[in-house]
N, C-alpha and C positions, 0 to 999 in steps of 0.2 A: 546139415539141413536145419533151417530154422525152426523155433518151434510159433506158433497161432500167437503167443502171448509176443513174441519181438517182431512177428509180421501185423500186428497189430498196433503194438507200437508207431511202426512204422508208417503205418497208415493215417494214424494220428497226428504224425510228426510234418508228414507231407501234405495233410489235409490243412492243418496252420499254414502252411506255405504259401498254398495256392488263396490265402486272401490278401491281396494286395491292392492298395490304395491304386487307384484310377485303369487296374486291369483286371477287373472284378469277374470270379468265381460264376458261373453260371450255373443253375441249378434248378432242374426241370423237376419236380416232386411229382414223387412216385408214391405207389399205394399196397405194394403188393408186391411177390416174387417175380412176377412175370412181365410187369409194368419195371421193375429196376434192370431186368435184362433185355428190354427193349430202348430204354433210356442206355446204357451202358455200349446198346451196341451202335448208338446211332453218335460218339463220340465222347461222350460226355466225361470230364474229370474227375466226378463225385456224384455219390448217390445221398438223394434225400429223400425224406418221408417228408407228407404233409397228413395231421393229424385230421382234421375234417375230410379230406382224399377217403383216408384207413377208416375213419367211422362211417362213412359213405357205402364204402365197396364190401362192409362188413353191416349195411342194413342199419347203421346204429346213429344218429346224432352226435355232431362234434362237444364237447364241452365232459373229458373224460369219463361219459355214458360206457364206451367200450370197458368193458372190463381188462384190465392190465395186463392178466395172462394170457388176453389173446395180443393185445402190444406187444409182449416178448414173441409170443409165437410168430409172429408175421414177423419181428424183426429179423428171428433165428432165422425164416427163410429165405429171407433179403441178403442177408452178411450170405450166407451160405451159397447163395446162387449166382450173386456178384463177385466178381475181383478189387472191385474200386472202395473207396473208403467209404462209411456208411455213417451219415447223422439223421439223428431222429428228432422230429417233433413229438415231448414227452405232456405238450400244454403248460400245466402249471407245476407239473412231478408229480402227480397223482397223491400227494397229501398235502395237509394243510401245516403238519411237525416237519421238524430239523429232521428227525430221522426217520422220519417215513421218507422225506424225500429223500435222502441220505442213503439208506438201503434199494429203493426203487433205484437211482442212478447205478450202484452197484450191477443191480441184475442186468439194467442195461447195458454198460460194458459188459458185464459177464455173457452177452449172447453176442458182442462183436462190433457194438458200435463204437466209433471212434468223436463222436460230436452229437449235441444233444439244442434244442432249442428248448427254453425254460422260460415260463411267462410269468409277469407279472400282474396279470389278471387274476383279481379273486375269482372261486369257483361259481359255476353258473351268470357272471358276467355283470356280477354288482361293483364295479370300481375297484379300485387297486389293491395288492398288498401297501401296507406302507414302507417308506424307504428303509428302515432298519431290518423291520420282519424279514422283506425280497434281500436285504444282502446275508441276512443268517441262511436262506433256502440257498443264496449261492456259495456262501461257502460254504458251507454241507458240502455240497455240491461238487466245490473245489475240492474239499478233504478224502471224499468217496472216491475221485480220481487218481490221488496219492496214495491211499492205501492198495489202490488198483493197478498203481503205476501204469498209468494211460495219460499221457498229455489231452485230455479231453478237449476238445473247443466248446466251450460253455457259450451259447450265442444267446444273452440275455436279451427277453421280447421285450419291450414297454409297451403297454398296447394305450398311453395318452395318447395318439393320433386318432387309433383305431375305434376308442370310443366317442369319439364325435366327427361329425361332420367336413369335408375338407375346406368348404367355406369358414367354419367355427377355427379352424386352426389358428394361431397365431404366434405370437412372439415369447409370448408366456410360455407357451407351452412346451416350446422351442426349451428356453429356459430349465425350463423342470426337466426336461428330454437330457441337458448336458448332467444337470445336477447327479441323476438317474446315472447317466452312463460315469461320471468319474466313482461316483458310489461302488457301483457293480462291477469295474475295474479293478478296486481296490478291495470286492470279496471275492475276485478271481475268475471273473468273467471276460472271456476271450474278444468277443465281440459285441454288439447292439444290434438289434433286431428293431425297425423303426415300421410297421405293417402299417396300411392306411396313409402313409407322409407323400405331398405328389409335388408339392409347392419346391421349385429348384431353389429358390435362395434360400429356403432353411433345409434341403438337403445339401445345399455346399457348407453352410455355418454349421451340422454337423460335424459332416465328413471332415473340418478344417479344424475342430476344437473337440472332439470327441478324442479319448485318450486312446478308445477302441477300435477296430474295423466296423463299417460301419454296410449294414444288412436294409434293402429296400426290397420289397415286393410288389414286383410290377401287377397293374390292378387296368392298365389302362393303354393307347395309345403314348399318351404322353405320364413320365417322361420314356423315351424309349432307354436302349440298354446302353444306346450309343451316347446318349443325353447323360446316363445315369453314370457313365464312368469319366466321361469330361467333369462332373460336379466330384468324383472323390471316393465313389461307394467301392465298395472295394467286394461285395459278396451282392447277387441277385437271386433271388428267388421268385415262383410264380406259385405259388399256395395253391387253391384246390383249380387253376383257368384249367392244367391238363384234365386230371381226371373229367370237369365238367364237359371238356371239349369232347374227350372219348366218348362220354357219355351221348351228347348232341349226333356223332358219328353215327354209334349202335344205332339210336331209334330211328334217322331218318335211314340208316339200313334196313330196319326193322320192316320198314312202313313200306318199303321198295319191295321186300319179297311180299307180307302178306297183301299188300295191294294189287299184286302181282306188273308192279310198274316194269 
């Protein structure tokens, strides 16, 4: 019989798998135990957390307000309630050192996750780490993994899209967005995480020169999921639209009963 630490592995090994260039990963974020076993059962190949979701349904603002031991807590009850492989959005790794973030990725493996999203957003949402600092956090990162012996998927965020406007976007950006991704490649990051990008010809010139898989989150009609794997994405994600949606659901439920509609 196996033991936790090789079906974990395992889970890790197969969670790489499934991001492939133009037949991308779908990934509906969950917030909660019961939100990952309703996603799980409605087909889904992998479970993810969205960090604004978890500070949400926990009363807390996103921007690692949540205290971290309730993070492991809710993850412990995620990996434990689901079958399917499980990555977390950790924001920025709840420190600002090598080995804070370095020990923090630990414990996350050590409650079961198999993939981690890691930003490079300074805290409270004053502009970036710089490119050196963000590849020392990933490789930490990476090395926490290997002492863990977990194939991690390390999906590095860049959030230059996110912090400005989709008009503001451009070529430049585009630019620094490659720079970013061969950087963070080469401190051991699995993938790129592009949040905010909507523009399809700088998400094909990604997905075509990015050395990484390459991560969109849909924000919008356009582009759709079908759009988004004809350009190259290879992993989709939808940040906090579920939770919001749930949300939307409850009150005008709410409002039906004490209306008595």
């Amino acid at each position: 019989m196996k033991n936790n630490h090789c079906i974990q592995k395992e889970k890790a090994e197969q969670f790489h798998r499934y991001h492939v260039k133009g037949q991308p990963l779908v990934l509906v974020n969950v917030w909660d135990a019961g939100s990952a076993q309703t996603i799980q059962s409605a087909g889904a190949k992998a479970i993810a957390t969205g960090s604004w979701s978890v500070a949400a349904a926990h009363g807390e603002q996103d921007g690692e307000v949540l205290p971290f031991q309730l993070v492991l807590a809710n993850l412990a009850r995620i990996t434990k309630s689901a079958d399917l492989p499980v990555t977390i959005d950790i924001e920025g790794g709840y420190g600002r050192s090598v080995s804070e973030v370095k020990q923090n990725v630990l414990q996350i493996i050590e409650h079961g996750a198999v993939g981690i999203n890691i930003e490079d957003q300074l805290p409270y949402g004053e502009g970036l780490y710089n490119l050196s600092e963000q590849c020392l956090r990933l490789s930490a990162t990476r090395q926490a993994a290997s002492e863990a012996d977990i194939p991690l998927f390390i999906n590095a965020r860049t959030d230059l899209f996110l912090q400005k406007a989709p008009e503001k976007h451009n070529e430049a950006l585009v630019r620094e967005a490659l720079v970013r991704s061969e950087a963070y490649a080469e401190a051991g990051a699995s993938g790129l995480f592009v949040p905010g990008l909507q523009d399809h010809q700088w998400i094909q010139e990604l997905c075509e020169r990015s050395p990484i898989p390459i991560n969109v989150m849909v924000t919008s009609s356009e582009p759709s999921p079908r759009q988004l794997a004809a350009l190259g994405v290879a992993r989709i994600s939808y940040g906090p639209y579920p939770y919001l949606q749930v949300l939307e659901n409850l009150k005008a439920l709410g409002q039906r009963i004490l209306t008595g509609a």
